[in-house]
Backbone bond lengths (Angstrom), bond angles and torsions (degrees), N, CA, C in turn:
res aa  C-N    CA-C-N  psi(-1)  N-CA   C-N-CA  omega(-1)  CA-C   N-CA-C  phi
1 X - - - 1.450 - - 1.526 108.02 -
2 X 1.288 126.43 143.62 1.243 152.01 -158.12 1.606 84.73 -61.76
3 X 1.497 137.68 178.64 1.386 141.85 143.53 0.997 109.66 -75.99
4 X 1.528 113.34 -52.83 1.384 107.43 -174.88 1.688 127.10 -67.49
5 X 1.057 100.35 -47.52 1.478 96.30 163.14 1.671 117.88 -56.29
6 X 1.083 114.11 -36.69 1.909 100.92 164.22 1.107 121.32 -79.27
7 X 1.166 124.71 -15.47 2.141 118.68 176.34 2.150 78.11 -90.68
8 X 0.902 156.73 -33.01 1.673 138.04 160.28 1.041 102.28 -49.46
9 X 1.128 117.27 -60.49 1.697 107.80 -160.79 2.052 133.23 -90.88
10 X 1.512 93.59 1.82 1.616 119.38 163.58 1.766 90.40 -91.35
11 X 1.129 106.08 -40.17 2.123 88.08 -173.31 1.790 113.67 -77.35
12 X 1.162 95.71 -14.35 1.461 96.47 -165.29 1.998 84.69 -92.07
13 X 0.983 126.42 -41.42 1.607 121.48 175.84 1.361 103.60 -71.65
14 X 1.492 131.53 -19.52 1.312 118.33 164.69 1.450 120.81 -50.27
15 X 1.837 92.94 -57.56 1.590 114.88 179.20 1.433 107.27 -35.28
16 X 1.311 103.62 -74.85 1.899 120.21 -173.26 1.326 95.19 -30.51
17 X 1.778 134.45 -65.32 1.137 123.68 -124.49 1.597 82.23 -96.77
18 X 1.494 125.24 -43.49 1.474 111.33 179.64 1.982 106.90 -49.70
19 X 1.035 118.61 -36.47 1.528 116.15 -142.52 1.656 72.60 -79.35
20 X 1.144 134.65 -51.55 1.644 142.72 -168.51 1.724 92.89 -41.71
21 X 1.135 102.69 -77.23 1.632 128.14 -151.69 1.711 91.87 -59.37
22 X 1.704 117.04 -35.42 1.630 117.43 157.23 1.590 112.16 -50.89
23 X 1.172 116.97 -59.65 1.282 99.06 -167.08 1.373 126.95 -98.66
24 X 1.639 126.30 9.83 1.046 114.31 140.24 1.854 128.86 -84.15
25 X 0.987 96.57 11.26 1.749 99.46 176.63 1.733 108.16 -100.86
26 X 1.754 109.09 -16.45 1.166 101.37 167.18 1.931 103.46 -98.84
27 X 1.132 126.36 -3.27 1.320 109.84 -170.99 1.724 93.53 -99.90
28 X 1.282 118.84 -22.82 1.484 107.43 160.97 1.523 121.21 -93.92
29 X 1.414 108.66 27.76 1.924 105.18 149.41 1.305 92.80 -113.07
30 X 1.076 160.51 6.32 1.144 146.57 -140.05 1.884 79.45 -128.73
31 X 1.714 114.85 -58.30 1.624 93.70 177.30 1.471 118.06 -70.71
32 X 1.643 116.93 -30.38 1.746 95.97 167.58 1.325 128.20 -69.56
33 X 1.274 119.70 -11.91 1.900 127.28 155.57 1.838 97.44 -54.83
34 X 1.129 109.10 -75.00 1.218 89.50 -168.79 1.713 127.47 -53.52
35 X 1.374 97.79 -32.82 1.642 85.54 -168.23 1.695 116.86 -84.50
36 X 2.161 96.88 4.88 1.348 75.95 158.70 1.648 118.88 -111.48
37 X 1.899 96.24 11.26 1.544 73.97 168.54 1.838 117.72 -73.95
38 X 1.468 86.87 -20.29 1.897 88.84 -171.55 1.204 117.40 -63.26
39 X 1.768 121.85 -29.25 1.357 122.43 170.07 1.632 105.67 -71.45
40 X 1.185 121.79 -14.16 1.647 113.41 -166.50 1.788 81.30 -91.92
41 X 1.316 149.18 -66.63 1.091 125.59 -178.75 1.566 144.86 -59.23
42 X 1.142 88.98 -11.45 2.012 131.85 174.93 1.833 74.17 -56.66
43 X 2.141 95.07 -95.62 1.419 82.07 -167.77 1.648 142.35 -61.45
44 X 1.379 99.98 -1.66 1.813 97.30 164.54 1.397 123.65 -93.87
45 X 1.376 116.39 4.27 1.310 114.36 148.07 1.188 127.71 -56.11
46 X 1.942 102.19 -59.42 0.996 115.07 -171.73 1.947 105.53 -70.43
47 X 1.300 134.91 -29.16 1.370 116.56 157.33 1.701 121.83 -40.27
48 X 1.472 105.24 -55.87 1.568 98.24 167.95 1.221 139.42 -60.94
49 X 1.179 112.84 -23.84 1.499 112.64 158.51 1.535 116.85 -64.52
50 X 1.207 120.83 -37.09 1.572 117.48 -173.57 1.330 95.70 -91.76
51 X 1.342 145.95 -23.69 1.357 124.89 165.97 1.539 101.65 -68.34
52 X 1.687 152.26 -18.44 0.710 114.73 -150.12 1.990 105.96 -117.69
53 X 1.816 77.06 3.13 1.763 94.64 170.17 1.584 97.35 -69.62
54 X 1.791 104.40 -54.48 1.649 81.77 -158.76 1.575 104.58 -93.53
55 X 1.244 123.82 35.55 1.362 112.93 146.76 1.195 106.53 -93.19
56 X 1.676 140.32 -3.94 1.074 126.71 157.00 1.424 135.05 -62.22
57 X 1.396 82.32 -63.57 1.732 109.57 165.09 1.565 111.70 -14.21
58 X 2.114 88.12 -67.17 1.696 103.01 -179.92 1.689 116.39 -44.09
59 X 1.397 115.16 -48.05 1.376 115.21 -165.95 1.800 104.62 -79.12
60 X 1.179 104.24 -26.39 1.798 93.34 -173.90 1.797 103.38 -86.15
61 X 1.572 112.50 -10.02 1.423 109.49 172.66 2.043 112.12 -87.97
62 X 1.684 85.57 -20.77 1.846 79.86 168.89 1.330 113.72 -95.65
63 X 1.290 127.82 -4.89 1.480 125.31 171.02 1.937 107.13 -87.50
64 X 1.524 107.35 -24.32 1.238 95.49 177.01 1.895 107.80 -69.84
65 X 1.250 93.92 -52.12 1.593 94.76 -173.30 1.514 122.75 -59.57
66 X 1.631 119.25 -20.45 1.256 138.08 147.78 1.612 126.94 -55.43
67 X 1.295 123.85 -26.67 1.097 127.79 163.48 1.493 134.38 -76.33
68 X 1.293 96.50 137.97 1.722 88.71 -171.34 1.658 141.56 -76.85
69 X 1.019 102.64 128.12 1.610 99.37 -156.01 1.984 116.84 -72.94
């Protein structure tokens, strides 16, 4: 094989394997972005649910103490 045609064709498999090895290092930040936005909304669900127990809580403990004994 020619030289020149093998120092082309080792750079051009350089290219491939850098441009590869680029875009799976951005397509795996791209899924740990997501999975921590999903745990960051995971847990603010779960905040709203427990704020919305004990705003219950609150109202069935002021209707108890409001009620007549």
């Amino acid at each position: 094989m020619d030289p020149v045609l093998w120092f082309v064709w080792v750079a051009l498999l350089a290219v491939v394997v850098g441009g590869t090895a680029t875009v799976v290092d951005t397509v795996l930040k791209h899924r740990r972005r997501v999975a921590e936005i999903r745990a960051d909304v995971a847990r603010r669900d779960v905040h709203d649910r427990l704020d919305a127990v004990d705003a219950r809580i609150e109202r069935l403990e002021r209707a108890s103490d409001a009620a007549p004994r």
